[in-house]
C-alpha positions as CSV (number, residue, x, y, z in Angstrom):
1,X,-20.1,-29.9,-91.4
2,X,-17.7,-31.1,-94.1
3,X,-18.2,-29.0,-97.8
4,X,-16.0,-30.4,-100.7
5,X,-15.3,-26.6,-101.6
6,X,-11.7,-25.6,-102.0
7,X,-11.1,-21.6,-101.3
8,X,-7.8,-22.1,-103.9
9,X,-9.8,-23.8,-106.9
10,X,-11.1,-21.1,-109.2
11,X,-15.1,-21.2,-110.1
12,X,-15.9,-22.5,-113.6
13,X,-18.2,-20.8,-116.0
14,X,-20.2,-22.8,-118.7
15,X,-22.3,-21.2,-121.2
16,X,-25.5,-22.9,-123.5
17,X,-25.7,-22.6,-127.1
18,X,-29.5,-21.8,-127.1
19,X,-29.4,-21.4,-130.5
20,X,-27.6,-24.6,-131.4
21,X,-29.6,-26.7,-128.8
22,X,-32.8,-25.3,-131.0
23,X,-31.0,-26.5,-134.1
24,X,-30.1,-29.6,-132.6
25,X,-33.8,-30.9,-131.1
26,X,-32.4,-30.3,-127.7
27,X,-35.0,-28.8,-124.7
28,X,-32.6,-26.3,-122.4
29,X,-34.3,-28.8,-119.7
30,X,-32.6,-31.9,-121.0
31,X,-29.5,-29.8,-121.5
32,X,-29.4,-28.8,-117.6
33,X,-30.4,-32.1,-116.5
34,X,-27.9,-33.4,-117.8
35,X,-25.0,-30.9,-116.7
36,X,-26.7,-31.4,-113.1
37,X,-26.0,-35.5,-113.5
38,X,-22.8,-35.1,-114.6
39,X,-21.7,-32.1,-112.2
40,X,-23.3,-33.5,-109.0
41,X,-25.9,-36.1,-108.7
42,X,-30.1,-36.7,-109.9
43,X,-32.5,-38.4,-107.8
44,X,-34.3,-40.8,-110.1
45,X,-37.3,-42.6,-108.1
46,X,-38.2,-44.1,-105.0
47,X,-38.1,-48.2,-104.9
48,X,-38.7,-51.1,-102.5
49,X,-37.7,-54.2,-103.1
50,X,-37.8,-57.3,-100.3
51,X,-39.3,-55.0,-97.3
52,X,-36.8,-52.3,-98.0
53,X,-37.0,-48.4,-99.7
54,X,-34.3,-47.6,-101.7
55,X,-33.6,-44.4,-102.8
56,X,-31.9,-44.0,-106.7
57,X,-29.7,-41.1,-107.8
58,X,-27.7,-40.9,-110.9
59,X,-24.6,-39.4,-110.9
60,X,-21.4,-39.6,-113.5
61,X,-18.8,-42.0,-112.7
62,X,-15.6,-39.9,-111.4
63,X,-13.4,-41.1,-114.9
64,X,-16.4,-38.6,-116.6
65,X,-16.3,-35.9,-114.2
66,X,-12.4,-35.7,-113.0
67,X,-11.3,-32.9,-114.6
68,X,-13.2,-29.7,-116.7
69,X,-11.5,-31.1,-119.8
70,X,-14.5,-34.0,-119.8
71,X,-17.3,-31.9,-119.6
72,X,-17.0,-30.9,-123.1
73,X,-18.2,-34.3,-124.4
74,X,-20.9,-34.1,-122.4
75,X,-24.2,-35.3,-124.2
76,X,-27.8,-35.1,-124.0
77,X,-30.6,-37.1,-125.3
78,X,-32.6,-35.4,-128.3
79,X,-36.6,-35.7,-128.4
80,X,-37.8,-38.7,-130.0
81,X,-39.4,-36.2,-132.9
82,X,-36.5,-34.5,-133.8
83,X,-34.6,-37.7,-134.6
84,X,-36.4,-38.4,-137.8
85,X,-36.1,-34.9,-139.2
């Protein structure tokens, strides 16, 4: 079994703004979802095409996901109402 965790790398802590993601039109779901993209990987759908399945998962380009300092601009999508407030 091969595991991408390094015993000498220290464990990262991230913490919500509830409050501002309230403010902002953001659902703590999209918020999360969107962490879990960038930090890992999101299956999307199912497809076949040509007599084949094909399995989609998004996941963040390693330039976006190198190093902690990226994670900061990190963005999620606000819901369509609370973009004409």
């Amino acid at each position: 079994m091969f595991s991408h965790f390094l015993q000498h790398e220290l464990p990262v802590t991230g913490y919500v703004d509830r409050e501002k993601c309230k403010k902002l039109g953001l659902s703590i779901a999209d918020v999360f979802n969107t962490l879990q993209t960038y930090l890992g990987s999101r299956y999307v759908n199912d497809f076949s095409i040509y007599g084949r399945n094909f399995h989609v998962v998004a996941q963040a380009d390693t330039t976006y996901r190198g190093t902690i300092q990226d994670y900061p601009a990190t963005i999620s999508k606000t819901s369509p109402a609370s973009r004409y407030h």
